[in-house]
C-alpha positions as a printed Julia matrix, in Angstrom:
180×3 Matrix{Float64}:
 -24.03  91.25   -6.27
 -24.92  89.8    -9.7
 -28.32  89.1   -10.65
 -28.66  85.22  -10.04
 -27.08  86.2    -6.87
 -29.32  88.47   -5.85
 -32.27  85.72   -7.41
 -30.94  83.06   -5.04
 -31.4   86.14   -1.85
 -34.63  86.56   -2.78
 -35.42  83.03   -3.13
 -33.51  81.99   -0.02
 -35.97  84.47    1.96
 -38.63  83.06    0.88
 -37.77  79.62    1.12
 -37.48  79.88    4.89
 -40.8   80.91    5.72
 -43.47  78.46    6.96
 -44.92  76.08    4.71
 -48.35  75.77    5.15
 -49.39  72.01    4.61
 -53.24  73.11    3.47
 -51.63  74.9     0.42
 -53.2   73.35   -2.87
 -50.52  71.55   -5.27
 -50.49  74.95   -7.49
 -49.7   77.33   -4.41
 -46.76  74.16   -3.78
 -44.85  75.63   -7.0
 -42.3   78.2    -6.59
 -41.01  79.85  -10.29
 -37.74  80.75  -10.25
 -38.1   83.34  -13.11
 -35.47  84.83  -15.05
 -33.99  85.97  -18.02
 -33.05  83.29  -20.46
 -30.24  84.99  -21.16
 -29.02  84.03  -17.49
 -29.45  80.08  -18.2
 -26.1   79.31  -18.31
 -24.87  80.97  -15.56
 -27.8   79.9   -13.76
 -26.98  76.33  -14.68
 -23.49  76.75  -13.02
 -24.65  78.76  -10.07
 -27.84  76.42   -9.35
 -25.82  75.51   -6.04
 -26.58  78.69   -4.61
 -30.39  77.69   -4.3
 -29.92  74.11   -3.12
 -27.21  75.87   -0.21
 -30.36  78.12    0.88
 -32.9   75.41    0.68
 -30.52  73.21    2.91
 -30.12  76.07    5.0
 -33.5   76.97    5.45
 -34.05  73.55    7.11
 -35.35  71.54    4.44
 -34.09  68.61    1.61
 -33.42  69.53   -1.78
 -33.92  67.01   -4.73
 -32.78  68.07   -8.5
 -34.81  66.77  -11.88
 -32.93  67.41  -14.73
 -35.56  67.83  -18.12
 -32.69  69.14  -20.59
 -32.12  66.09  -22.66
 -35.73  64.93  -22.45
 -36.62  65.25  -25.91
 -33.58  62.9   -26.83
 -34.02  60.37  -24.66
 -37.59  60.27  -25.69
 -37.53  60.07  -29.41
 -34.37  57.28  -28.72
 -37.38  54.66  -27.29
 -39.87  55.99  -30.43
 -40.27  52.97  -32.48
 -40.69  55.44  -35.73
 -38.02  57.56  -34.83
 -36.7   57.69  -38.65
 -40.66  58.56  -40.27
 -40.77  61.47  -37.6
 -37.71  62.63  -38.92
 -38.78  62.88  -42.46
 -42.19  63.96  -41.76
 -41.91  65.65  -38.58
 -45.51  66.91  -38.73
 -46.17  63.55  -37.76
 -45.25  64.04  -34.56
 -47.1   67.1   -33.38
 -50.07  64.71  -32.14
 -47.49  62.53  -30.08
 -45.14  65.33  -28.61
 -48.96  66.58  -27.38
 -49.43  63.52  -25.43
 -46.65  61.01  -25.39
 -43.9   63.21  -24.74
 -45.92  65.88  -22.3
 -46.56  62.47  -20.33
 -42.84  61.42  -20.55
 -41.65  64.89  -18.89
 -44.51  64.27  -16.36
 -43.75  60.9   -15.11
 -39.68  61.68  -15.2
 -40.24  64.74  -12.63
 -43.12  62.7   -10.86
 -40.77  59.9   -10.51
 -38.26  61.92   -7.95
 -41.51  63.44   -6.07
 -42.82  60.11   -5.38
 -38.94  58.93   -4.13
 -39.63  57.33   -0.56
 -36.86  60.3     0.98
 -38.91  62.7    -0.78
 -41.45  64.42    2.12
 -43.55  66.93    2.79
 -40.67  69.49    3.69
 -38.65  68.75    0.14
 -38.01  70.94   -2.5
 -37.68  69.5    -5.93
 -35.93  71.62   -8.63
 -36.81  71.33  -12.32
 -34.23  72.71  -14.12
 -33.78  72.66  -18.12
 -37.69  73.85  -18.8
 -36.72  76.0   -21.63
 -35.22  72.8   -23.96
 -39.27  71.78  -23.97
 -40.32  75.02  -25.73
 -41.97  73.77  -29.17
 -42.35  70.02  -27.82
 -44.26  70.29  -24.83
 -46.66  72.97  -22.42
 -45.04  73.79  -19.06
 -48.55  75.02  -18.08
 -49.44  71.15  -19.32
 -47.05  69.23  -17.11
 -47.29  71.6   -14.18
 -50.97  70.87  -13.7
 -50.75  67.26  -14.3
 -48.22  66.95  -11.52
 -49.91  68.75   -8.44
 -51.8   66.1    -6.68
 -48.06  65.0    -6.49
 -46.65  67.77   -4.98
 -46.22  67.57   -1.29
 -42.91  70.13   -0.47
 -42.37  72.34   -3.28
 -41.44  72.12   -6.62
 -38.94  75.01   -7.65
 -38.88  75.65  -11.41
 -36.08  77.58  -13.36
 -38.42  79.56  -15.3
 -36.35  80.87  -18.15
 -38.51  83.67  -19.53
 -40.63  86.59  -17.87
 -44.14  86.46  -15.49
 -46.49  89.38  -15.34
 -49.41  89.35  -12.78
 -49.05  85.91  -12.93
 -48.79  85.07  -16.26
 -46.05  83.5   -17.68
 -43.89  83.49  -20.55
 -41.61  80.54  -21.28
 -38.33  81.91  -22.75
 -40.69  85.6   -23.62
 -42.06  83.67  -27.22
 -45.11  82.47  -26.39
 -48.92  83.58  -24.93
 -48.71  83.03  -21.45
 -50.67  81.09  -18.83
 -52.24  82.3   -15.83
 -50.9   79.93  -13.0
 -51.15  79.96   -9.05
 -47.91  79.3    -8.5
 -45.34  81.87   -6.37
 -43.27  83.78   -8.75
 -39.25  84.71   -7.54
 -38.12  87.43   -9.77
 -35.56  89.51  -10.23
């Protein structure tokens, strides 16, 4: 059994234990956490995750964050000055763009089919390293959270702390880590 294999086992256990509905938003995130090296093949093999989530009884919804960035700078009205003085933009990717990420994965946990026994997968959370704080978007989205948000977590967690893509200082965070 290969390792995103045996990732998906582990997360397909827990998945089908009871969800308790007094569980704070924070408690409501599962981390898928691996190593980035695996986010290709996890990318291809994501199916094996949304089969045990449908198994386990309960809907599974997909947000996609990969090309947010792009899509993002596309509406910027000084798209160009960024570009030739991209220190510009470190006050905007701060706030403008950690709200765009926000509202794109709020926008499919707020769906009307979207309950209280969903899961919602964010995939593509390593493309926002240097633009944006997962730690950041995570707690802005929990009074939102009503099933569970499953994040592929390219990177490592110790003790709770985790490391997008193993570059920079972790954050201490609530949410239940699936590891390898």
């Amino acid at each position: 059994m290969g390792r995103i294999e045996r990732l998906a086992d582990t997360y397909s256990h827990h998945i089908r234990l009871p969800w308790p509905q007094t569980a704070a938003g924070a408690e409501r995130v599962v981390m898928l956490v691996y190593p980035k090296e695996l986010e290709c093949l996890l990318q291809v093999r994501k199916e094996l995750f949304a089969i045990a989530t449908k198994d386990a009884g309960h809907e599974w919804f997909e947000v996609d964050v990969a090309n947010s960035f792009a899509e993002w700078m596309a509406q910027e009205e000084y798209r160009d000055a960024y570009f030739e003085s991209p220190e510009d933009l470190n006050a905007k990717l701060e706030t403008d763009f950690t709200a765009f990420v926000t509202q794109r994965i709020r926008s499919v946990l707020k769906m009307a089919e979207v309950g209280k026994t969903a899961a919602i997968a964010v995939l593509g959370i390593g493309t926002l390293f240097g633009f944006a704080h997962v730690s950041q978007i995570l707690k802005m989205l929990e009074p939102d959270i009503h099933g569970r948000l499953v994040v592929f977590f390219p990177g490592t967690c110790a003790q709770n702390n985790y490391q997008l893509l193993d570059a920079r200082d972790g954050w201490n965070y609530l949410a239940v880590p699936i590891t390898l």
